[in-house]
C-alpha positions as CSV (number, residue, x, y, z in Angstrom):
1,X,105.6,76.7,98.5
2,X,106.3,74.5,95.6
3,X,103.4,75.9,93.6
4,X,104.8,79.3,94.0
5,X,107.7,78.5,92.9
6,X,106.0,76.7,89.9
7,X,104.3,79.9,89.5
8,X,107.3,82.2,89.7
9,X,109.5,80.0,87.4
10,X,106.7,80.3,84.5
11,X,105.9,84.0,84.7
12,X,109.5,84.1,84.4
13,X,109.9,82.1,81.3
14,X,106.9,84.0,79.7
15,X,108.5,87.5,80.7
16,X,111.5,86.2,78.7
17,X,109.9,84.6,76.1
18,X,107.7,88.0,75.5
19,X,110.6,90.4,76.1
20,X,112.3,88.5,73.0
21,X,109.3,88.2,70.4
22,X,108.1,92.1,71.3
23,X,111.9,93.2,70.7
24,X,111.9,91.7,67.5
25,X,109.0,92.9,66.4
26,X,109.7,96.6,67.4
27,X,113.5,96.2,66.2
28,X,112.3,95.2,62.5
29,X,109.5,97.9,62.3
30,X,111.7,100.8,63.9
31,X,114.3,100.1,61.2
32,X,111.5,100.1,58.7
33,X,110.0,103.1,59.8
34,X,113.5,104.7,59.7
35,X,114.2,103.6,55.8
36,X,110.9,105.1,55.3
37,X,111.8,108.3,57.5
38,X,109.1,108.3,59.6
39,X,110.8,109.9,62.3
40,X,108.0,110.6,65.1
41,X,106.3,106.8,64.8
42,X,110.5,105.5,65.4
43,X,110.8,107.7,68.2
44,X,107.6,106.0,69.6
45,X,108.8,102.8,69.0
46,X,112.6,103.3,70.5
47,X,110.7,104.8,73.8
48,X,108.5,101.5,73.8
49,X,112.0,99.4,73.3
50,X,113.2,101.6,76.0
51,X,110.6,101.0,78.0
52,X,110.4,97.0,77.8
53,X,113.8,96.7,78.5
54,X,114.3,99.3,81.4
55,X,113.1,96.5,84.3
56,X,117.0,94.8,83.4
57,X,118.5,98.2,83.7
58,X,116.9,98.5,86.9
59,X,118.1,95.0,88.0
60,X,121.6,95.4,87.0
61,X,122.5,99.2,87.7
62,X,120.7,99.4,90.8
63,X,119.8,96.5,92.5
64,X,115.9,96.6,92.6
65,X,114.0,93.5,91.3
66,X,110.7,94.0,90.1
67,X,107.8,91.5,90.6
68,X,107.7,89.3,87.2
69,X,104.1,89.6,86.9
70,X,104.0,93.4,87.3
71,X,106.6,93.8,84.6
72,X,104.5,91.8,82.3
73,X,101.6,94.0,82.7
74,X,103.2,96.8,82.1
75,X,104.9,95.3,78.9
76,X,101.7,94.5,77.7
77,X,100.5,97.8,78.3
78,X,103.3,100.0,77.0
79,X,103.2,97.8,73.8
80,X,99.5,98.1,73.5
81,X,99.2,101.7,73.9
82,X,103.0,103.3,71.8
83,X,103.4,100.5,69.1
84,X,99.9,99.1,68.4
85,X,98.4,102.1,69.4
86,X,100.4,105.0,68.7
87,X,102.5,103.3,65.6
88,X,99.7,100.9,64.2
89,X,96.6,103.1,64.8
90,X,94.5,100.5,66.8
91,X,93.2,104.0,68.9
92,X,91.6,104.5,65.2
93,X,90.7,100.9,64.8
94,X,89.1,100.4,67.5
95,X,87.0,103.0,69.7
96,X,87.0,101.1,73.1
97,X,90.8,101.2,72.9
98,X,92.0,104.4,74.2
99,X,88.8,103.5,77.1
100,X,90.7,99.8,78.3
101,X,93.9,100.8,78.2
102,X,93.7,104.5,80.6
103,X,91.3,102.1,83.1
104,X,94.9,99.7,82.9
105,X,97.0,102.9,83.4
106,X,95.0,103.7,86.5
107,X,95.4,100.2,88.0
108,X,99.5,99.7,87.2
109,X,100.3,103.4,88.3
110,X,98.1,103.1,91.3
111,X,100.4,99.7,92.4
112,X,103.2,101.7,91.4
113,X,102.3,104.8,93.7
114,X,101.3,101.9,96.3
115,X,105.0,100.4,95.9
116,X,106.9,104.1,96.2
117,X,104.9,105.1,99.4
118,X,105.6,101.6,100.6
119,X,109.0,101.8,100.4
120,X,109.4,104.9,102.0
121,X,107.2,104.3,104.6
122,X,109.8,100.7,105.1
123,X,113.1,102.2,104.5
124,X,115.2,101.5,106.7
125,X,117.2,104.5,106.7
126,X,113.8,107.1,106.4
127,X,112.0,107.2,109.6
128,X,109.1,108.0,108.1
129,X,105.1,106.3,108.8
130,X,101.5,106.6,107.1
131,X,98.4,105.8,108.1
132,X,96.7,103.3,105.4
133,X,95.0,105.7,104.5
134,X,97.0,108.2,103.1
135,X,98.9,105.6,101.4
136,X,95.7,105.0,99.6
137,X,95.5,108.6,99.0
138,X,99.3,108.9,97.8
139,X,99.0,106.3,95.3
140,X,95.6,107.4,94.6
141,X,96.9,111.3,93.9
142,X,99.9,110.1,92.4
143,X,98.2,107.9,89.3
144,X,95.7,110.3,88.4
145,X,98.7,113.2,88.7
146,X,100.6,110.7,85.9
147,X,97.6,110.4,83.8
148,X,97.3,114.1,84.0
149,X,100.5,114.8,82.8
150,X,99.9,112.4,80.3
151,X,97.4,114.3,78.8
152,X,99.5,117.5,78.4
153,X,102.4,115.1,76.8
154,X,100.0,114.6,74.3
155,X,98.5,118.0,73.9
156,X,102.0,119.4,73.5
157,X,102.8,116.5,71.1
158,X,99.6,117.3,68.8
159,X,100.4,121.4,69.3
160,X,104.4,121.2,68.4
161,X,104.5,118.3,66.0
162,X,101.1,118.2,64.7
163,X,100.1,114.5,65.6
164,X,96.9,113.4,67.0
165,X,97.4,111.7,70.3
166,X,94.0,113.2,71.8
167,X,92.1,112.1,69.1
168,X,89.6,114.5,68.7
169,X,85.7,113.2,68.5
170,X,83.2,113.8,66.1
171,X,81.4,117.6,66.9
172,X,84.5,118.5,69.5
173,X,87.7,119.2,67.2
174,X,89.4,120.6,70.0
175,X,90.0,117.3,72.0
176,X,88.3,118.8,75.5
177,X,85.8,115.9,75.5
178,X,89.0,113.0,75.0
179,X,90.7,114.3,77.5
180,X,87.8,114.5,80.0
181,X,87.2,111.0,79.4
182,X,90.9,110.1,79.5
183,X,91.0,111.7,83.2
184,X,87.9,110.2,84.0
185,X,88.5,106.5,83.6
186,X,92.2,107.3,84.7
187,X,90.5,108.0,87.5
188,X,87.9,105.2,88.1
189,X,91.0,102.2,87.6
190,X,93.2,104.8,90.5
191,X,90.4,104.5,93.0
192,X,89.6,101.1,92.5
193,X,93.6,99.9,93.0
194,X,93.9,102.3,96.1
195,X,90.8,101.0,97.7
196,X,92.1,97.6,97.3
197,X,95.5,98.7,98.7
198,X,93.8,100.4,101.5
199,X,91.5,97.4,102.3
200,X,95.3,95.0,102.6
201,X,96.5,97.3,104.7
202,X,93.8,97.9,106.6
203,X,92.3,94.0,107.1
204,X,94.7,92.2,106.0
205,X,92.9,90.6,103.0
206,X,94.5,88.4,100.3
207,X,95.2,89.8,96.8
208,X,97.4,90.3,93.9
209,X,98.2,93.6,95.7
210,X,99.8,91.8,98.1
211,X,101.4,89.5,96.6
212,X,103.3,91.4,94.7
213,X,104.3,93.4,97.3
214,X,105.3,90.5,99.1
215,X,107.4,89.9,96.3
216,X,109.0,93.0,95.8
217,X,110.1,93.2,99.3
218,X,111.8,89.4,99.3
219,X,113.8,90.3,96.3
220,X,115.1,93.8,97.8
221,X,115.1,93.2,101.2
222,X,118.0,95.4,101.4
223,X,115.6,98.7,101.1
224,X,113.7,97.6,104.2
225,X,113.7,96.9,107.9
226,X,112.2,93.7,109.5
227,X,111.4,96.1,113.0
228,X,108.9,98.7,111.0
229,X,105.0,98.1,109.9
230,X,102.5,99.6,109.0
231,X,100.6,100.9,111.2
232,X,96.5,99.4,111.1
C-alpha cells in the first residue's frame, strides 16, 4: 500500500513538474510564432496548450479525476505529435515518427474507449451491461473510428489551408499511401489494447489496464455502483 502511494505521489510530482516546463515552452514559442504571424503553427500550439491543461478543467468543472499516469501519456503524446511534430517538423526529420506516434494513438484511445464503455456499463444511474467482449470491440471500433477521423482532419487541413499534415511520400503525391499506413498502425496499437482489455476482463490478469482503471474508479466513485460487474 505504501509503495503505491509512493508511486502515486511521484507520478504526481512529474505530471506537475512536466505540465509547467511544456507550458513554458509552448507559451514562449506561441507568442513568437504570433510576432512572426504565423498564424496556423499558433493555432497548433494554443490547441496543444489546450490540450495539456484540459485534465484540470475536467477536475474542477466536473468532478472527474483522471489517472496521473494516463494524463502523462497523453501529454507526451499531444506534445510530440502538434508542437514537435506539427510546429517543429520532426514528421520531416524523422521518418519513423509519424509510424511511433499513430501505434501510441491506438493504444491511449483504445484505454480511453475502454474507460467510456466502462463507465457506462458501471453507472449507477444507466442500467446498462456488456459482455467483455464487446467492450473490446467498442473500444476497439471506437480508436480506429478517432484515427479515421483524424485522417480527414488532416486532409481537410492540407485541402483548405494548404498544409501538409499527410505528408505525401515519394512516387504518391496524393497522400493515399500515408493515410493507408496511418489507419493501418492505428489499427494494430487498437487491437493490441482491446485484446489486453478483453483478456482483464475476461481472466482477471494484472496490468496497467487495470490499474488504471482501478484508479479511475477510486477517484470518481461517485459515477459508479458497488452492486454491478461485469459480467465474465
Amino acid at each position: 500500500m505504501r509503495d503505491e502511494k509512493t508511486a502515486a505521489s511521484a507520478a504526481s510530482r512529474i505530471h506537475k513538474w512536466m505540465v509547467r516546463i511544456l507550458l513554458v515552452i509552448m507559451a514562449i514559442e506561441w507568442v513568437l510564432l504570433i510576432v512572426e504571424e504565423q498564424w496556423l503553427s499558433a493555432f497548433m500550439v494554443f490547441l496543444t496548450i489546450a490540450i495539456v491543461i484540459s485534465p484540470e478543467i475536467l477536475r474542477k468543472r466536473f468532478d472527474v479525476t483522471i489517472p496521473t499516469e494516463f494524463q502523462i501519456l497523453t501529454i507526451i503524446f499531444v506534445f510530440a505529435a502538434l508542437f514537435l511534430g506539427e510546429v517543429r517538423g520532426f514528421y520531416a526529420r524523422f521518418w519513423w515518427w509519424d509510424i511511433v506516434l499513430h501505434i501510441s494513438s491506438g493504444l491511449l484511445l483504445g484505454i480511453v474507449g475502454f474507460l467510456l464503455v466502462f463507465v457506462l456499463n458501471e453507472h449507477q444511474r444507466i442500467d446498462f451491461h456488456m459482455h467483455p467482449r464487446f467492450v473490446a470491440l467498442f473500444a476497439f471500433v471506437f480508436a480506429v473510428a478517432v484515427g479515421a477521423l483524424w485522417e480527414i482532419f488532416e486532409f481537410g487541413m492540407d485541402q483548405i489551408f494548404g498544409t501538409n499534415m499527410q505528408k505525401p511520400m515519394l512516387g504518391d503525391p496524393s497522400g493515399l499511401t500515408d493515410t493507408m499506413w496511418d489507419l493501418i498502425v492505428d489499427t494494430l496499437g487498437a487491437f493490441a489494447i482491446s485484446t489486453f482489455g478483453w483478456w482483464y476482463m475476461k481472466k482477471g490478469q494484472r496490468s496497467f489496464v487495470e490499474n488504471w482503471i482501478h484508479k479511475f474508479i477510486d477517484k470518481n466513485r461517485r459515477l459508479f455502483s458497488p452492486k454491478k460487474l461485469f459480467r465474465r
